[in-house]
N, C-alpha and C positions, 0 to 999 in steps of 0.2 A: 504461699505458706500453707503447709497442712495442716489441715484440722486439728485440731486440740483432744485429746480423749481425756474422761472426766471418771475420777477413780472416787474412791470414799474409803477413809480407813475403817477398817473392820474394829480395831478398837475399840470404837464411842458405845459399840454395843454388848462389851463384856465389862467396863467399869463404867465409872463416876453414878448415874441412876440405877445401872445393870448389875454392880456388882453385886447382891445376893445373888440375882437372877438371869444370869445373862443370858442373851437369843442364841441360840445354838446355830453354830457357821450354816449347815445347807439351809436356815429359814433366813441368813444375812441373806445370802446369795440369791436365794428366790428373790425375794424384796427388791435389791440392787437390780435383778434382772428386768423384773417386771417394770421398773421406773428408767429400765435405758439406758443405766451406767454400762460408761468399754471396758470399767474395771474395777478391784478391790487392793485396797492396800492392806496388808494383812502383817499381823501382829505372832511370834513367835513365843505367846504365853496361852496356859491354860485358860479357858476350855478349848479354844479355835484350833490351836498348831500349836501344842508343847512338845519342843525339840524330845523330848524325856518319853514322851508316847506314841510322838512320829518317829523313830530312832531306824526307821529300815526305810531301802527306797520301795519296798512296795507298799509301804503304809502310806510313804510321801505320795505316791503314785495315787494313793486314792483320793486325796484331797487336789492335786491337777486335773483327775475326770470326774471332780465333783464342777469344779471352776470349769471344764469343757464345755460340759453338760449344760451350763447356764451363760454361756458365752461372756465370759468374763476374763478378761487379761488380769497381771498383777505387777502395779506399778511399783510397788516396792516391799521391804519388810523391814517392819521395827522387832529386833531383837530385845533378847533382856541379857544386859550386860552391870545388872546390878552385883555380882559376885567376883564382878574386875573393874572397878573406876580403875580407869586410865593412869590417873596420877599416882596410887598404891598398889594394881597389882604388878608383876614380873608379865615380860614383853611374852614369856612363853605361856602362859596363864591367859593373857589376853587374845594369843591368835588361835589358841586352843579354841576357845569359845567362837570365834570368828570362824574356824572351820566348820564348827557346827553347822552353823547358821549358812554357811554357803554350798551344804549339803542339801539344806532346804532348799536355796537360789537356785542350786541347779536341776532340781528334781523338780521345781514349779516353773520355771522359766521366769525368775524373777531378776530385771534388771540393776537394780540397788539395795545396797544395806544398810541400815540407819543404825547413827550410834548417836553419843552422846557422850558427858564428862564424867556424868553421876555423883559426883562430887556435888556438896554444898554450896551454893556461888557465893557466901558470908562469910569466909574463912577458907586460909589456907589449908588440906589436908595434913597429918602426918609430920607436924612441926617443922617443913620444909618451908625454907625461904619462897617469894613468890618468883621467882626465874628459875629457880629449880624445878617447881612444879610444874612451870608452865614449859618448859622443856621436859621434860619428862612424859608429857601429855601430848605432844608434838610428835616425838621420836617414836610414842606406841601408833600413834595414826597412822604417822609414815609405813612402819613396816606394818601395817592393817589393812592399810592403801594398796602396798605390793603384793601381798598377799591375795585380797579382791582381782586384783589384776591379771593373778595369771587364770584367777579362775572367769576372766568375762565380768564383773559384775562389780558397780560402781560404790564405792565408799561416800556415804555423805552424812555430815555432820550437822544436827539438830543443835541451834543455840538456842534458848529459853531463860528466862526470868529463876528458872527452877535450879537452874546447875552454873556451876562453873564455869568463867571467861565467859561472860555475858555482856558486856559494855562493846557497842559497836565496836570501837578500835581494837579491844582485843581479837573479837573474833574477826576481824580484818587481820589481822596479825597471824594468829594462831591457823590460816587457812594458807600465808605465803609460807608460815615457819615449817609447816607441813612438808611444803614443797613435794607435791608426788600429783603429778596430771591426773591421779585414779583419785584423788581428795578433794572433794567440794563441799559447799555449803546446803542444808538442806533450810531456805526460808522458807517459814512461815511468816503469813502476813500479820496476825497477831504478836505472837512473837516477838516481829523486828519493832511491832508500836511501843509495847512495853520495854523493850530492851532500848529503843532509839527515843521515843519521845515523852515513856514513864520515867524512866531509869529504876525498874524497879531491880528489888533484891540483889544492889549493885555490891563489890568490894570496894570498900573507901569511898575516895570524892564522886561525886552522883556523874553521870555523863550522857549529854543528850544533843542529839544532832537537830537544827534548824531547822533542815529542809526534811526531817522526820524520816518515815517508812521508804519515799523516795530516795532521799538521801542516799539512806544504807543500803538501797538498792545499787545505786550506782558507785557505790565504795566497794564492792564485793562483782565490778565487772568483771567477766571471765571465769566468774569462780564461783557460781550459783549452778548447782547440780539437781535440785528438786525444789518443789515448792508447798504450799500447803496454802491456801485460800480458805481463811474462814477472818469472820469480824472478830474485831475488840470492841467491850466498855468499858476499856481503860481500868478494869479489877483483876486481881487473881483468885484464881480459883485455891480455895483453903488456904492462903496467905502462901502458896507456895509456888505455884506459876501460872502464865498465864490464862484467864479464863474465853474459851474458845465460846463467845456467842456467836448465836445463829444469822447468817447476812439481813441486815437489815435494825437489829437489835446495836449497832454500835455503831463508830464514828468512824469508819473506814471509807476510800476511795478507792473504792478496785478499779476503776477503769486508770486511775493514775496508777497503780500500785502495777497493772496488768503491765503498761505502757512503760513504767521504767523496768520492767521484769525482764522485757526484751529489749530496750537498750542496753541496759547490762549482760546483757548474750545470753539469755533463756532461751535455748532452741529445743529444746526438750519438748515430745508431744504429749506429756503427762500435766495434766491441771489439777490435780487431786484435792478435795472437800478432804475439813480435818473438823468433827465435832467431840475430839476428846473431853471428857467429863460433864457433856450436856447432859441436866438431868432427863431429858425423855427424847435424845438422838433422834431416833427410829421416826416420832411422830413430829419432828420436821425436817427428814432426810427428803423426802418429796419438793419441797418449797427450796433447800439448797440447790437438790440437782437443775429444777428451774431457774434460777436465779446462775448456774455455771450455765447453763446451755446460753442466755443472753449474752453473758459476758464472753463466753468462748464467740458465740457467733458476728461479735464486734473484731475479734483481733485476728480469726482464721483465714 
C-alpha cells in the first residue's frame, strides 16, 4: 500500500477564531510547508481563492506557483454554493456555479469538489414534501456528478449535523439515488459521530447506529470518496454543526475509524486534517500534523 499524504484545510485559518483576521494564504502555505504537510486543501471563499477575484487563468496561475513554490499538492476544494441549495435552485443555476469552481480544479490541479445540501437539516425547504426534495437533491448531484466528470474531477458530498439528509440512512440512500460512479461521500470522522452516534440536528425520529462511526463506515462501502480526520466532543459548534476538536481533545478511535475506512474501499491517498472553526487552528496545526504522521504510519 502507498503511503498516505497528509493535507489540512486551508479554511480553519480564514473563520471560526480568524474570522476578523484571517492568515493570509502564502503565510498558511509557508506554515503547512515548514511542518511537512504533501498538501492543502483549499477553500473557494475570500480572502484565500474568491472565484470573483481569481476570475482569469492567469490569476488562477498565480496561486498553483505559489503552491509549487512550497511543495504542496491540493487535495481538494470546498466551494460556496450557498446561492444554489440543491433542493431550491434550478439544475442550470447549480452547474453554473459548478463550472466555476472547476475552472479553479483545472487551473490548480485539484482532484475533487466538495459540495453540500445547504439547506437546513430541521425542516423541509420550500413547502415541498420530503421525497420531493429529496429527489430533487439527488437529480442536481447526478447531473453535477457528470458534469465533474467529463472535466476529470471527483464530486463528493459532505454530510454534517449542519445541513440537510444527515441521518446515516439517508445519506446511505441519497449516495445510491445519486447513482453516477463520479458521486461519493466526503466522511468526516466527526461528522459521521454526530450524525451516527449523537443524532444531532436530525429531521423527526432521532437515528443512531450501534456499532457508531464504524458502522457508517461500512454502510457507505464503495462509496466513500474523501475523508476528513479530526476528533469529536460529542458538541456542536454554535448549536449548528459539528464541532471539530483537536486529536486528542475528544472520544474518537482513529486507528478503528482509519481500519474500517479501508474496509469500506478508502483507497484514496488523501488523509486530510479538518480543524474548521478551532478557535486558535494554526497554534495546534503542529500537534495534528504529528498525531497524522503516526496514524498514517500504522496503515501505509
Amino acid at each position: 500500500m502507498s503511503k498516505k499524504k497528509i493535507s489540512i484545510g486551508a479554511w480553519a485559518y480564514i473563520w471560526g477564531g480568524y474570522q476578523e483576521a484571517p492568515i493570509p494564504l502564502p503565510e498558511v502555505l509557508k506554515r503547512l510547508q515548514e511542518l511537512k504537510f504533501d498538501g492543502v486543501e483549499l477553500a473557494a471563499f475570500p480572502p484565500h481563492l474568491d472565484p470573483a477575484e481569481y476570475n482569469t487563468r492567469a490569476k488562477r496561475l498565480e496561486i498553483k506557483k505559489m503552491l509549487d513554490d512550497h511543495g504542496l499538492a491540493v487535495s481538494g476544494l470546498a466551494a460556496n454554493f450557498s446561492a444554489v441549495p440543491p433542493a431550491l435552485a434550478s439544475p442550470t443555476q447549480y452547474i453554473e456555479v459548478v463550472m466555476t469552481n472547476l475552472d479553479i480544479c483545472h487551473d490548480l490541479n485539484i482532484p475533487k469538489l466538495r459540495v453540500d445540501t445547504i439547506s437546513p437539516p430541521t425542516e423541509i425547504p420550500g413547502g415541498m414534501d420530503y421525497e420531493t426534495c429529496f429527489w430533487r437533491v439527488a437529480q442536481v448531484f447526478h447531473r453535477a456528478a457528470e458534469v465533474c466528470a467529463r472535466e476529470g474531477v471527483k464530486l463528493i458530498w459532505e454530510f454534517e449535523p449542519g445541513f440537510l439528509f444527515n441521518k446515516p440512512s439517508e445519506v446511505v440512500r441519497m449516495v445510491y439515488a445519486v447513482d453516477h460512479p463520479n458521486f461519493s461521500v466526503l466522511f468526516d470522522s466527526c461528522h459521521a459521530y454526530m450524525c451516527a452516534v449523537v443524532g444531532a440536528r436530525q429531521l423527526g425520529e432521532k437515528e443512531t447506529l450501534p456499532g457508531g462511526v464504524v458502522q457508517f463506515a461500512h454502510m457507505l462501502t464503495g462509496k466513500i470518496g474523501h475523508v476528513h480526520f479530526i476528533d469529536s466532543d460529542g458538541t456542536l459548534h454554535d448549536d449548528e454543526t459539528s464541532t471539530h476538536a483537536p486529536f486528542g481533545q475528544g472520544v474518537l478511535n482513529f486507528e478503528e475509524i482509519a481500519k474500517a475506512l479501508l474496509e469500506a474501499g478508502y483507497t484514496d491517498e488523501w488523509w486530510p486534517i479538518d480543524l474548521c472553526f478551532w478557535p486558535k487552528a494554526m497554534e495546534v496545526t503542529a500537534e495534528a500534523k504529528a498525531f497524522m504522521d503516526q496514524l498514517v504510519a500504522k496503515f501505509a
